[in-house]
C-alpha positions as CSV (number, residue, x, y, z in Angstrom):
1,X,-12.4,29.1,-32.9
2,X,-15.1,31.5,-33.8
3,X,-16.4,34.2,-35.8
4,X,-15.5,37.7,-35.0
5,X,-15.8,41.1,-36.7
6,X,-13.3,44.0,-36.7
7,X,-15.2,47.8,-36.6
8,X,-12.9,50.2,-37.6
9,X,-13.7,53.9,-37.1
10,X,-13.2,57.0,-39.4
11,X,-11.3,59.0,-36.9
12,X,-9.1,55.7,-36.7
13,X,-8.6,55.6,-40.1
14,X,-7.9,59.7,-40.6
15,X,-6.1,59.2,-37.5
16,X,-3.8,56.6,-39.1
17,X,-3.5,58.6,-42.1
18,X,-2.2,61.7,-40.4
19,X,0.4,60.0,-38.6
20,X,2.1,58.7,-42.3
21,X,1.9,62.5,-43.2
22,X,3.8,64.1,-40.5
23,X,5.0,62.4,-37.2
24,X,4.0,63.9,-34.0
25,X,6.4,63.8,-30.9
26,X,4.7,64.0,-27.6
27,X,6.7,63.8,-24.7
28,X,5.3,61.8,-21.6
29,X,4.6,64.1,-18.7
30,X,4.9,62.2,-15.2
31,X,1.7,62.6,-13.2
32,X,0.7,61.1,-9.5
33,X,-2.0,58.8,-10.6
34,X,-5.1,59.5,-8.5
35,X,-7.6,56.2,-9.5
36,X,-10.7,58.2,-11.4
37,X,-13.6,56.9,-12.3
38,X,-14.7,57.3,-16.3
39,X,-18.0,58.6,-16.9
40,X,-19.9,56.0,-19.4
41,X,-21.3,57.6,-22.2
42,X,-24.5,57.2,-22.0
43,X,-26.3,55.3,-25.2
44,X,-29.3,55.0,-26.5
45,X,-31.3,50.9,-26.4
46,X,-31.6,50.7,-30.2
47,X,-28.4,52.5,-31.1
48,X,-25.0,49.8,-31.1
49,X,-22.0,51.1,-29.7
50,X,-18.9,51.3,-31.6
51,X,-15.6,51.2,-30.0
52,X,-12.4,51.9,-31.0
53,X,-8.4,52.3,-29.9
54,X,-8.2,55.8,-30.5
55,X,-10.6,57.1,-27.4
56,X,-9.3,54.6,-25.4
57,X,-5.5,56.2,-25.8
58,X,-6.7,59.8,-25.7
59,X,-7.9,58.8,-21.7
60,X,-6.4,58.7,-18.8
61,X,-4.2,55.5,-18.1
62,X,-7.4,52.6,-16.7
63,X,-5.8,50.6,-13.7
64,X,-8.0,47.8,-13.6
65,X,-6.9,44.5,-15.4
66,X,-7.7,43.4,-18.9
67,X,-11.0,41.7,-19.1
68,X,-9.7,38.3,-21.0
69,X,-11.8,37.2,-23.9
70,X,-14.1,34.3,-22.9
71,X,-13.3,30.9,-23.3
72,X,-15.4,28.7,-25.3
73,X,-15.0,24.6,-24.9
74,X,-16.7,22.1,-27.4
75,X,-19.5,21.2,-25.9
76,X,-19.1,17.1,-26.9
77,X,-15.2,16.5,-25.9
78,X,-14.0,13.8,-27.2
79,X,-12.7,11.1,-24.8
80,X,-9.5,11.9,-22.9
81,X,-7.1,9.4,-22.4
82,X,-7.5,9.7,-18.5
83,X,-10.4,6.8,-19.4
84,X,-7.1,4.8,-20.9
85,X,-5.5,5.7,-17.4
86,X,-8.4,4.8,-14.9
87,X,-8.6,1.5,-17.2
88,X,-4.8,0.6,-16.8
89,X,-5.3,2.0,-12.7
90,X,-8.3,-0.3,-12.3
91,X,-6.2,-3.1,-13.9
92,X,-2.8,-2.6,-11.5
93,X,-5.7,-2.3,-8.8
94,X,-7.4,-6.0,-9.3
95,X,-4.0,-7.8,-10.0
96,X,-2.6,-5.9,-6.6
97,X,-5.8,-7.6,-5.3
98,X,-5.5,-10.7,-6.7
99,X,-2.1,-11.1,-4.7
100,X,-3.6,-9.8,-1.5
101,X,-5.9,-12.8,-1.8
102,X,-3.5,-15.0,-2.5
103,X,-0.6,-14.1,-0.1
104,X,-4.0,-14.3,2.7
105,X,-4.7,-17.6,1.1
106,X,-0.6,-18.6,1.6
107,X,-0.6,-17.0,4.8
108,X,-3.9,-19.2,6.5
109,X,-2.1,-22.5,5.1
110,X,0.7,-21.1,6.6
111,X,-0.8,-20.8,9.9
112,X,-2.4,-24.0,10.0
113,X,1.1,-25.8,9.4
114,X,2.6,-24.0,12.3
115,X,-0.6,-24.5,14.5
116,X,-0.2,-28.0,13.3
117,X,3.5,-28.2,14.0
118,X,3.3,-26.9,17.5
119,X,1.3,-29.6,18.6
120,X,3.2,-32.2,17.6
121,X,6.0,-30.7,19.3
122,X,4.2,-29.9,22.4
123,X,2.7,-33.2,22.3
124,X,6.1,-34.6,22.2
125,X,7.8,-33.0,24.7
126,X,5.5,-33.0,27.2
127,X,4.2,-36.2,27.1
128,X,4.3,-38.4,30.1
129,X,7.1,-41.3,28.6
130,X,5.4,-44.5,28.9
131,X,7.0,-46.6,32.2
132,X,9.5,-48.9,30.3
133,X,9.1,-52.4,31.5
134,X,11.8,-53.1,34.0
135,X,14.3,-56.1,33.1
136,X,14.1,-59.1,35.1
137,X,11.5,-57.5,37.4
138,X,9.7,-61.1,37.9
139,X,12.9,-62.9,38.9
140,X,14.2,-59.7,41.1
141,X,10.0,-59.8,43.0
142,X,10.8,-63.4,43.7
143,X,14.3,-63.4,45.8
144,X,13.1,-60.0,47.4
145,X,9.9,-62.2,48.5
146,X,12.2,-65.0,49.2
147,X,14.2,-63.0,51.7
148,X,11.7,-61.4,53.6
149,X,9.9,-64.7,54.2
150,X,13.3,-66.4,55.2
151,X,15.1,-64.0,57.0
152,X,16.8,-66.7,59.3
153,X,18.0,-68.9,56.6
154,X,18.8,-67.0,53.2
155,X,20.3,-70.3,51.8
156,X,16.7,-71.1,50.4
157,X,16.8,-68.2,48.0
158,X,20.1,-68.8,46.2
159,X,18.6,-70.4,43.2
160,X,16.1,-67.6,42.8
161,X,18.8,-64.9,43.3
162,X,20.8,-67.3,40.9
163,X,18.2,-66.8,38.0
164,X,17.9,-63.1,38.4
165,X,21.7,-62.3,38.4
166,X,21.8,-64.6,34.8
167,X,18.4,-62.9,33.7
168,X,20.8,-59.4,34.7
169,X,23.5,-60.5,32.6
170,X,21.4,-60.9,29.8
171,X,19.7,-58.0,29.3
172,X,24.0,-55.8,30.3
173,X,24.9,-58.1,26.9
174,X,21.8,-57.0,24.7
175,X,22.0,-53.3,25.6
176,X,26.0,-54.0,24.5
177,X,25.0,-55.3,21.1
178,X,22.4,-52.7,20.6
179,X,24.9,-50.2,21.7
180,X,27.6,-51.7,19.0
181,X,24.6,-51.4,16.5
182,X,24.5,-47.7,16.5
C-alpha cells in the first residue's frame, strides 16, 4: 500500500508502563456536552509535530468525524473487464442491427407482394367483363329484319326463323355437354 512510520512518545511509553504496575479505576462522570473548540498548540515552522494517543484521551470527547486516511489508486490501472463488456455490448448491438436490416429488407419485399397482389385483385374484380358474343345473333338479326319488313305476310320468314331455332338448339346441347364436363 505504502510506507508509513509509527512515532511513539515517552509519556506513551511511561504511560504504558504504569498501567502494568498498578491499575487505575476511573469512573466516567456524565457531563452535558457543550461543543468547545480546542486551542491548537501553536508550533514553530522548523520544529515537526509529534502526536500521540495519550493527549488525545486526556481531552475532552471531539465531535467531529474521523478524518479517513487518503486513498491512493495506481496511477496506470490495468484494464477492467468493462472493455470485455462494451466489446460483448457492441457485438449484441450490431447483430440486433443486422436483424433490424434484415426484417426492413423482409418487410419492403413484403410490401411489394401485397402492393402487387392487390392489383391483381382489384384489376380482377373490377374489370369491365368483356361482352360475350351472343349465340346465333346473325340468324336471330335476320328473322327480326325479316318481320319488320313483312309485317303483312310472316310466311316469308319461316325458313330464317327455322335456322335460328336449330342454330338455338345447338348451342342449349353444347352448354349441356360442357355442363356434364365439369
Amino acid at each position: 500500500m505504502g510506507d508509513f512510520s509509527i512515532q511513539i512518545s515517552s509519556s506513551l511509553i511511561s504511560r504504558l508502563a504504569e498501567d502494568d504496575v498498578k491499575p487505575k479505576k476511573r469512573t466516567k462522570k456524565t457531563k452535558s456536552r457543550v461543543p468547545r473548540e480546542h486551542p491548537q498548540p501553536e508550533t514553530k515552522a522548523d520544529q515537526k509535530q509529534i502526536s500521540d494517543d495519550s493527549e488525545q484521551k486526556k481531552g475532552t470527547a471531539d465531535t467531529r468525524w474521523p478524518v479517513p486516511p487518503p486513498l491512493f489508486l495506481p496511477i496506470n490501472q490495468p484494464p477492467y473487464s468493462a472493455s470485455v463488456e462494451l466489446d460483448a455490448i457492441r457485438s449484441v448491438v450490431k447483430e440486433s442491427e443486422n436483424i433490424v436490416e434484415k426484417l426492413r429488407k423482409q418487410e419492403e419485399n413484403m410490401v411489394q407482394e401485397v402492393t402487387q397482389k392487390a392489383k391483381d385483385l382489384h384489376e380482377k374484380e373490377f374489370k369491365i367483363p368483356e361482352p360475350k358474343p351472343m349465340p346465333c345473333l346473325v340468324e336471330s338479326n335476320a328473322w327480326m329484319a325479316c318481320y319488320k319488313e313483312n309485317a303483312n305476310d310472316l310466311t316469308k320468314c319461316a325458313s330464317l326463323a327455322q335456322n335460328f331455332a336449330d342454330c338455338a338448339r345447338k348451342v342449349r346441347q353444347l352448354a349441356k355437354t360442357a355442363v356434364n364436363r365439369l
